[in-house]
C-alpha positions as CSV (number, residue, x, y, z in Angstrom):
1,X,78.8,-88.8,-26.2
2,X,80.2,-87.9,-29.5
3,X,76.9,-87.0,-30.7
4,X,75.7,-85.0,-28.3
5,X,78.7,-82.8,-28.5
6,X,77.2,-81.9,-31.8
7,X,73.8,-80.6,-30.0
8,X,73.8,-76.8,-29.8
9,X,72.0,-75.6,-26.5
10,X,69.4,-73.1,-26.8
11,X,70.2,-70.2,-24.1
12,X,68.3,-67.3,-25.7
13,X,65.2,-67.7,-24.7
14,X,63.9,-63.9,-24.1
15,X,61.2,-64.2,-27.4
16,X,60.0,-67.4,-27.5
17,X,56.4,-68.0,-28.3
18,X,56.0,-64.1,-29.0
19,X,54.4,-65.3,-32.7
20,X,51.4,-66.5,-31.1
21,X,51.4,-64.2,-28.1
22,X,50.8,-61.1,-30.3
23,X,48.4,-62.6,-32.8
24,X,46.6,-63.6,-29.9
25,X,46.3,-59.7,-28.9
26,X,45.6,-58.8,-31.9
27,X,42.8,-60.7,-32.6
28,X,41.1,-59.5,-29.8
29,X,41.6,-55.9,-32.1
30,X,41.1,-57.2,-35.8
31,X,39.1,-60.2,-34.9
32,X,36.5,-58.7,-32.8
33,X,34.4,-55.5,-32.9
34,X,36.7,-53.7,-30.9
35,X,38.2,-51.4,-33.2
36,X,34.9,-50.3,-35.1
37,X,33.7,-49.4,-31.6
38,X,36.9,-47.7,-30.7
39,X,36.9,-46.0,-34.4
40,X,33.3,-44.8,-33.5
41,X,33.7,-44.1,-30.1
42,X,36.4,-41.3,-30.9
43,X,35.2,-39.7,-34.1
44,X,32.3,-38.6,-31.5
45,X,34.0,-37.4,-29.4
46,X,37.2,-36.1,-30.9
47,X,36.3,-34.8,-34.2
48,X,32.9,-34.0,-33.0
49,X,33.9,-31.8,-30.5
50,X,36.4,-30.3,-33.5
51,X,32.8,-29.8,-35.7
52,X,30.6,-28.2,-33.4
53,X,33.7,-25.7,-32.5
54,X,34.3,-25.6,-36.2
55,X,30.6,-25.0,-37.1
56,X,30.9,-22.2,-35.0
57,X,33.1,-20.5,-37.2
58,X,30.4,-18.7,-40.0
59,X,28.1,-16.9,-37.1
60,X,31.1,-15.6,-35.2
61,X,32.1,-14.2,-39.1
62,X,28.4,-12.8,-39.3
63,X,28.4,-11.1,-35.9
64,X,31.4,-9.4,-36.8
65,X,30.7,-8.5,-39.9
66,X,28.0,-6.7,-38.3
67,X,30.2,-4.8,-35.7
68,X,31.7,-3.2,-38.6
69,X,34.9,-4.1,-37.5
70,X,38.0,-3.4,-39.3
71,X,39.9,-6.0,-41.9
72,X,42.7,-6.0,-39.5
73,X,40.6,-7.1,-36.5
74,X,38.6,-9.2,-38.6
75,X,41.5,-11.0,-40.0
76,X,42.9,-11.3,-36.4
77,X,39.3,-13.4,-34.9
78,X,39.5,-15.5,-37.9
79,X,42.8,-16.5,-37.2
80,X,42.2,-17.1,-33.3
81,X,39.2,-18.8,-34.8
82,X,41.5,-21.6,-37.2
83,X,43.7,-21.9,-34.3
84,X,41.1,-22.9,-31.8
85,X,39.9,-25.5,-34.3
86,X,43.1,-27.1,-34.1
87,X,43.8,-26.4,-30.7
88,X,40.2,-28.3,-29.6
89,X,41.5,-31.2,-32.0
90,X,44.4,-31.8,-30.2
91,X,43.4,-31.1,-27.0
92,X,40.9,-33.9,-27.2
93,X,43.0,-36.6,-29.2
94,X,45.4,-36.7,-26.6
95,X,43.8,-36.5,-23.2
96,X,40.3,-37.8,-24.3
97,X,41.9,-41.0,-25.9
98,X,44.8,-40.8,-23.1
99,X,41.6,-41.8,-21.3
100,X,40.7,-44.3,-22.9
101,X,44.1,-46.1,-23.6
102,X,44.0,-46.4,-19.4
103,X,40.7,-47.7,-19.5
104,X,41.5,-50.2,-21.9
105,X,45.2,-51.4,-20.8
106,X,44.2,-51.5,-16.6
107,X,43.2,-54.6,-17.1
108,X,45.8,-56.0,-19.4
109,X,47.7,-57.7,-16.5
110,X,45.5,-57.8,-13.8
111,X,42.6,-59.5,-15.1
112,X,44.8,-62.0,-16.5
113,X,46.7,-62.9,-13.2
114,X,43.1,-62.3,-10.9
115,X,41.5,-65.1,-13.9
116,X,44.8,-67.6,-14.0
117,X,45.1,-66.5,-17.5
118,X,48.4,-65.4,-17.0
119,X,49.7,-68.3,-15.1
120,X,48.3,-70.8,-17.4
121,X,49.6,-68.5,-20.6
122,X,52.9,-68.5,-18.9
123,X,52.9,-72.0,-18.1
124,X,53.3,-72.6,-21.9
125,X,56.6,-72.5,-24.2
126,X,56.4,-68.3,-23.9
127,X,58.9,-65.8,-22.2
128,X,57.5,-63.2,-20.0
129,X,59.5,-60.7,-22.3
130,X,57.6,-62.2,-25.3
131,X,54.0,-62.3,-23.3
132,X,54.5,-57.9,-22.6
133,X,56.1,-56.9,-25.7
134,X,53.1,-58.7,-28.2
135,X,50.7,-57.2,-25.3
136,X,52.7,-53.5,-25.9
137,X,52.9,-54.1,-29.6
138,X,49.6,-55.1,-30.7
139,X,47.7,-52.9,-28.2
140,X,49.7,-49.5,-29.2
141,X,48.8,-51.1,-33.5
142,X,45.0,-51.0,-32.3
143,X,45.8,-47.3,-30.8
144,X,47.4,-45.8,-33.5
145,X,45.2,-46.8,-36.2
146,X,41.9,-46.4,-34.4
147,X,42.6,-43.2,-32.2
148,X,45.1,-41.6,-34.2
149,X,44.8,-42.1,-38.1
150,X,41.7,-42.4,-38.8
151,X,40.9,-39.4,-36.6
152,X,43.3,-37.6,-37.9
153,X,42.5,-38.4,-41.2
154,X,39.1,-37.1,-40.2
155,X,40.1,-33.7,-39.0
156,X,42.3,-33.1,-41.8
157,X,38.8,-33.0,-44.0
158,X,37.1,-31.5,-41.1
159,X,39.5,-28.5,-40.8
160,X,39.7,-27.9,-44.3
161,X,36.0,-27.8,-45.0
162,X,35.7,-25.4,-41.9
163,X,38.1,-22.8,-42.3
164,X,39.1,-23.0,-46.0
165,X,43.1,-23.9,-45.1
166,X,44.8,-26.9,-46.7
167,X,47.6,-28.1,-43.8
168,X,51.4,-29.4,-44.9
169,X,49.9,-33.0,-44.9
170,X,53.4,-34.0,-43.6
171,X,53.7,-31.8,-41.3
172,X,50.4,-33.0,-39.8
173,X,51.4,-36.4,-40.0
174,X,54.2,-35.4,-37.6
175,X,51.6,-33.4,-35.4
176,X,50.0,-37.0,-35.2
177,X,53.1,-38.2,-33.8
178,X,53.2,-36.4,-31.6
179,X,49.4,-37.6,-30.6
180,X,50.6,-41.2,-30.9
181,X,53.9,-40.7,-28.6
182,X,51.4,-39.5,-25.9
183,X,49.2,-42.4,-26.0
184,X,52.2,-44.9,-25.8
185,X,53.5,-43.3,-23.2
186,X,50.7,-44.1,-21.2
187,X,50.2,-47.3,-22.3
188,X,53.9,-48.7,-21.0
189,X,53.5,-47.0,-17.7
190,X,49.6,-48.2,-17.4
191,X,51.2,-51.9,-18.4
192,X,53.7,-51.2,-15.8
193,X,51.6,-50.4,-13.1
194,X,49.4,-53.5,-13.8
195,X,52.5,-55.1,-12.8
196,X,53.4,-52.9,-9.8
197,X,50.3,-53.3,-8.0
198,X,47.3,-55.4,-7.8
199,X,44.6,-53.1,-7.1
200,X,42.8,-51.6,-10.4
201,X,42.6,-47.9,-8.5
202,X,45.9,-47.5,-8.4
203,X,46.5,-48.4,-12.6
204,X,43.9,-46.7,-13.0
205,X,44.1,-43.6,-10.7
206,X,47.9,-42.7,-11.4
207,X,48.0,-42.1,-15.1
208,X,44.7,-39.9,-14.7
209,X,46.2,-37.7,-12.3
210,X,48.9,-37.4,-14.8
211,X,46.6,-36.9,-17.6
212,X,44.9,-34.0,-16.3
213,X,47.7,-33.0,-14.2
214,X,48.9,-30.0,-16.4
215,X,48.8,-27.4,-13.7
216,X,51.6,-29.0,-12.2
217,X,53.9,-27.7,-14.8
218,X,52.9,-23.9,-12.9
219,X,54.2,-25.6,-9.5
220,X,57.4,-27.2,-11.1
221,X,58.0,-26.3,-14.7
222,X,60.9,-28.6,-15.2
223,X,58.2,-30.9,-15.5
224,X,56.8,-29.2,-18.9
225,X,59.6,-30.0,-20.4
226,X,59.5,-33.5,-19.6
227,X,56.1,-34.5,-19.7
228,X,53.7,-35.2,-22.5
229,X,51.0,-32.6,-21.8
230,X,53.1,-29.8,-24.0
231,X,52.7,-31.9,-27.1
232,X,49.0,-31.2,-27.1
233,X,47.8,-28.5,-25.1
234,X,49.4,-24.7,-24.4
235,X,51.2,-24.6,-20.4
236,X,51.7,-20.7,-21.4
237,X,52.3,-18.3,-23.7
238,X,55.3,-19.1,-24.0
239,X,54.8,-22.6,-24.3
240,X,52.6,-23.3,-27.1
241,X,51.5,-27.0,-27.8
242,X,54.0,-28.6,-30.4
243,X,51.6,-30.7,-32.1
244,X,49.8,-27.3,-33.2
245,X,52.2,-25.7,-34.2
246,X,53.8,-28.4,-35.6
247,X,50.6,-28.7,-37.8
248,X,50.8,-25.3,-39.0
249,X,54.3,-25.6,-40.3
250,X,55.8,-23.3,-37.9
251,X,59.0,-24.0,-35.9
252,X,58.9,-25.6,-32.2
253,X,60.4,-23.6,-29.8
254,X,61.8,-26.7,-28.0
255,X,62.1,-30.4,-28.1
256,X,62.1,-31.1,-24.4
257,X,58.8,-32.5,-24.1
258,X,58.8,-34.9,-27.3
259,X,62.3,-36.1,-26.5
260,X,61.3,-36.4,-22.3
261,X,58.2,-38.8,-23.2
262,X,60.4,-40.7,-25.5
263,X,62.5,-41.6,-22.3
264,X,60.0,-41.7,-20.1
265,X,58.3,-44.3,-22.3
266,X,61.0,-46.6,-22.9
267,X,62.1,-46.5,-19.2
268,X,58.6,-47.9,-18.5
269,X,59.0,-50.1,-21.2
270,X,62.4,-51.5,-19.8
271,X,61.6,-51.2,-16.2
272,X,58.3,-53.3,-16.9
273,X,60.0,-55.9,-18.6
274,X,62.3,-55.8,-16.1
275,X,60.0,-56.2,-13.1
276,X,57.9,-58.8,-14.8
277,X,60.7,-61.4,-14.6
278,X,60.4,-61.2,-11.1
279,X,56.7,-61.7,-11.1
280,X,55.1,-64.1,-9.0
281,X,52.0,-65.3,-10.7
């Protein structure tokens, strides 16, 4: 009896097993093809959308040159011309690859209860804390280097090439966080709607009705200031997408909708870990 009282209990228990839970998910990043074909997928589609507007750029400057048009004028279209560049880039790094991070994480739960993965992974020495954070952390890793830096990297070149201007490159790097904030707050609340419900319509269906659901900011514009769709796209002219003009080293007029996703993502976050203690496999 003396002896035992020697033994220390073990209570916290809330990360065990999350070494091998996330280099479990990431292998299935690193150790597979996935992020070449992620990499590929969005320099098409991203920055290729960026180089067709940006190839545009030298026959609008001929056609006005032959209008005759004043310096001033002139000088104004190429500037609406830069700015659409970078607006077209943003615009499709975050709802384009908002896309695809739903597409990706609706089955991060589900398919893994509907297969018995889950139960069986769960059955090990693992917390259910351990199993969602190594499935939040190695999933938003794949994100931001696939969807975010190498495309940005990308469009740095691409913009530069295109309309002669070399960008702050830390300002852009912030512009990219700005990206990357948007795609993690869809991935907690896709990972917590996995949990919430069992039908893949509903992961699937809610986050792209927020995606594309900027108009609702013209219904109820409190929720332009909370929401992520400011960070990439204009909701007015008076509301201006941060992550361009963030790029462009020129001051935000407010922080509302970078510090509202913030929350918003970490309530998912601790809502989702919260609920999946009380799942029932």
């Amino acid at each position: 009896m003396a002896a035992n009282r020697t033994l220390i209990p073990i209570t916290d228990t809330r990360l065990v097993g999350f070494g091998n839970l996330i280099r479990k998910e990431s292998r299935q990043w690193w150790g597979t093809g996935q992020w070449l074909v992620q990499t590929l997928i969005w320099l098409v589609i991203v920055n290729g959308m960026m180089a067709i507007v940006a190839m545009a750029g030298p026959k609008i400057e001929e056609d006005l040159a032959k209008q005759a048009i004043s310096q001033e004028e002139a000088a104004a279209a190429r500037m609406a011309l830069e700015q659409t560049v970078l607006m077209v880039y943003f615009v499709f790094s975050g709802l384009a690859t908002a896309v695809g991070v739903v597409i990706i994480e609706q089955d991060a739960i589900i398919q893994e209860r509907q297969t018995g993965t889950l139960a069986w992974i769960l059955s090990k020495p693992v917390s259910r804390s351990a199993f969602l954070l190594a499935k939040l952390l190695a999933n938003s890793g794949g994100v931001l280097v696939t969807m975010v830096l190498v495309q940005g990297l990308v469009a740095y070149f691409i913009y530069q090439a295109a309309t002669g201007i070399t960008l702050p490159v830390l300002n852009f790097a912030f512009s990219l966080g700005l990206v990357y904030l948007l795609l993690v707050f869809y991935l907690a609340l896709t990972l917590l709607l996995g949990m919430l419900f069992r039908s893949r319509g509903a992961v699937i269906g809610i986050p792209m009705v927020l995606i594309f659901g900027n108009q609702l900011a013209g219904i109820a514009p409190w929720l332009g200031k909370i929401m992520p769709w400011n960070l990439v796209m204009d909701l007015g002219p008076n509301q201006p997408a941060l992550a361009v003009l963030l790029a462009r080293g020129l001051p935000l007029p407010t922080v509302s909708p970078i510090l509202g996703t913030a929350l918003l993502s970490l309530i998912f976050i601790t809502v989702g870990l919260w609920r999946f203690q009380y799942e029932e496999l």
